[in-house]
C-alpha positions as CSV (number, residue, x, y, z in Angstrom):
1,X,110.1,76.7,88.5
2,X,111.4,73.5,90.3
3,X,111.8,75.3,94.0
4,X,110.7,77.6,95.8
5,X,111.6,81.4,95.2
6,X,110.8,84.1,97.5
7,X,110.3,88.3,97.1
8,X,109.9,89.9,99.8
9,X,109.0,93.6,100.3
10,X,108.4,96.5,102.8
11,X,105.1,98.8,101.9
12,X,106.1,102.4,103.0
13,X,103.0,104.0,105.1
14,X,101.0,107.3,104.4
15,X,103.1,107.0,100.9
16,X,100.2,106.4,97.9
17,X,103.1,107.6,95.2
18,X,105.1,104.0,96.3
19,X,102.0,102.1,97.0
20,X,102.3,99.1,94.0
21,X,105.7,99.1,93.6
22,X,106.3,95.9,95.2
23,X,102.7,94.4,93.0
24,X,104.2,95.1,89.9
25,X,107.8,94.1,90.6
26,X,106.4,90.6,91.4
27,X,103.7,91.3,88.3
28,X,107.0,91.7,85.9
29,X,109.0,89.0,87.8
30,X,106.4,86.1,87.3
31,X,106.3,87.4,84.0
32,X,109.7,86.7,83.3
33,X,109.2,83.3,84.9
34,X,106.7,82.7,82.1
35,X,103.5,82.2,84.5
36,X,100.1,82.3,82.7
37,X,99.0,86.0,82.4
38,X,96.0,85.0,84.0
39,X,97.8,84.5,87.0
40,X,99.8,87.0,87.3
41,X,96.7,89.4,86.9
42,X,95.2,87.7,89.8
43,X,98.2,88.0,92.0
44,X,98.9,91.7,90.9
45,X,95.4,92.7,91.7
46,X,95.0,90.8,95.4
47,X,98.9,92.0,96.0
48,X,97.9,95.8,95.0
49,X,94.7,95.8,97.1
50,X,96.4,94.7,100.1
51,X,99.5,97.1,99.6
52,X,96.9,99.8,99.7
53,X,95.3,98.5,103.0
54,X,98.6,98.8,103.9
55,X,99.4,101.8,103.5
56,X,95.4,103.2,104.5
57,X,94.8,101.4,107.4
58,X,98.1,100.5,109.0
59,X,101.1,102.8,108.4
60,X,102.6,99.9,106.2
61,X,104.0,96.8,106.9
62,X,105.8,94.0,105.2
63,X,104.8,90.9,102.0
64,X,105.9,87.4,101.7
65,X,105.9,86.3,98.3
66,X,106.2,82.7,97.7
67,X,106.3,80.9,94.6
68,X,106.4,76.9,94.0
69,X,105.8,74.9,91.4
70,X,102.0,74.8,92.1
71,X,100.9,78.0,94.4
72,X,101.7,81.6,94.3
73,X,101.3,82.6,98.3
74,X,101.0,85.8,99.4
75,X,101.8,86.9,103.0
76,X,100.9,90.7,103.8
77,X,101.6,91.6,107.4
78,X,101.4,94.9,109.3
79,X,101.7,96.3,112.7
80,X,98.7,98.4,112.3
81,X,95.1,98.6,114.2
82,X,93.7,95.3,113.7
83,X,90.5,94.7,112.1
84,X,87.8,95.0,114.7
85,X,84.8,93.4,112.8
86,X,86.3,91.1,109.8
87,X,82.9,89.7,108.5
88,X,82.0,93.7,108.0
89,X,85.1,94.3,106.7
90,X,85.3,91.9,104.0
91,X,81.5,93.4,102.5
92,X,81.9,95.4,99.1
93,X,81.6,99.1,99.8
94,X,82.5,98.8,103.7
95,X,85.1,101.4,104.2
96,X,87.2,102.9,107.4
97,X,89.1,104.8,105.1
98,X,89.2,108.3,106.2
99,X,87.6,111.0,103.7
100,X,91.0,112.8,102.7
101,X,92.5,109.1,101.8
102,X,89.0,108.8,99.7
103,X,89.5,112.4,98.1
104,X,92.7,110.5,96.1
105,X,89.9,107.8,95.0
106,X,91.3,105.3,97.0
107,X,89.1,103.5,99.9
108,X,86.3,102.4,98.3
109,X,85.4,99.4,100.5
110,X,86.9,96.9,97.6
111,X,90.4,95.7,99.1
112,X,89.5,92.7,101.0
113,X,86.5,91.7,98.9
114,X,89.0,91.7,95.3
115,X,91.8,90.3,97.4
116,X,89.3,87.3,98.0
117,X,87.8,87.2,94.8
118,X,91.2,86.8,93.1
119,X,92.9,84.6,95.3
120,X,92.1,80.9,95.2
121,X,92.0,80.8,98.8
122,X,92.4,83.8,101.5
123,X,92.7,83.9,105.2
124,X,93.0,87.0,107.7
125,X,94.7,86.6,111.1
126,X,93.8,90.2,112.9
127,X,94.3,91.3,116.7
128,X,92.4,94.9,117.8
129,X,95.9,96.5,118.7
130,X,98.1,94.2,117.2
131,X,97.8,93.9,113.6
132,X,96.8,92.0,110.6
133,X,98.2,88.9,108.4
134,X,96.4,88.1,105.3
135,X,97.7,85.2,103.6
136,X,96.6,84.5,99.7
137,X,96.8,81.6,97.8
138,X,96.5,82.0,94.1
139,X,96.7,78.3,92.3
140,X,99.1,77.9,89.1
């Protein structure tokens, strides 16, 4: 891995069938690149949980996924409501999911928490309205 390759993805909305298609192509990509499994499980969990944000919370929206030598970086960005309150969001359990979405045992409260948990360094760029960026480091 001497450059810098780049995957990049559209997350359908409302669709749970699709949601982690683009996770485990990138999963099955890095593998081939020979990337520590350790890694790659990192990247394919924060990847999934924010795919399924995605599709939850903000009718879908697009990922970045940058690889270099040292950094996996993962750029999810959507069109969706915004997060009003990060800080509450970001608490294990906290959930806005609404109860149908939770009926298919998804919406636990756990996507941003995991997503920081397994990424080396995490940030979240929301507007009320607007949308959301999250943008994941994970460290090779």
């Amino acid at each position: 891995m001497s450059e810098c390759l780049t995957f990049e993805y559209q997350v359908s909305g409302d669709d749970f069938t699709r949601a982690g298609e683009a996770s485990s192509d990138v999963k099955n990509k890095l593998k081939m690149m020979g990337v520590d499994s350790g890694v790659i499980r990192r990247v394919a969990i924060a990847m999934y949980e924010g795919e399924i944000n995605m599709v939850i919370h903000a009718d879908g929206g697009s990922i970045k996924v940058l690889v270099s030598d040292d950094n996996i970086r993962l750029i999810l960005a959507d069109t969706g409501p915004g997060i009003p309150d990060v800080e509450k969001a970001m608490q294990q359990g906290y959930s806005t999911a609404p109860e149908e979405v939770r009926s298919l045992g998804f919406g636990a409260g756990m996507g941003l928490p995991n997503m920081k948990k397994f990424s080396d360094n995490m940030q979240i760029d929301t507007e009320v309205g607007v949308g959301t960026t999250v943008t994941m480091d994970i460290h090779l």
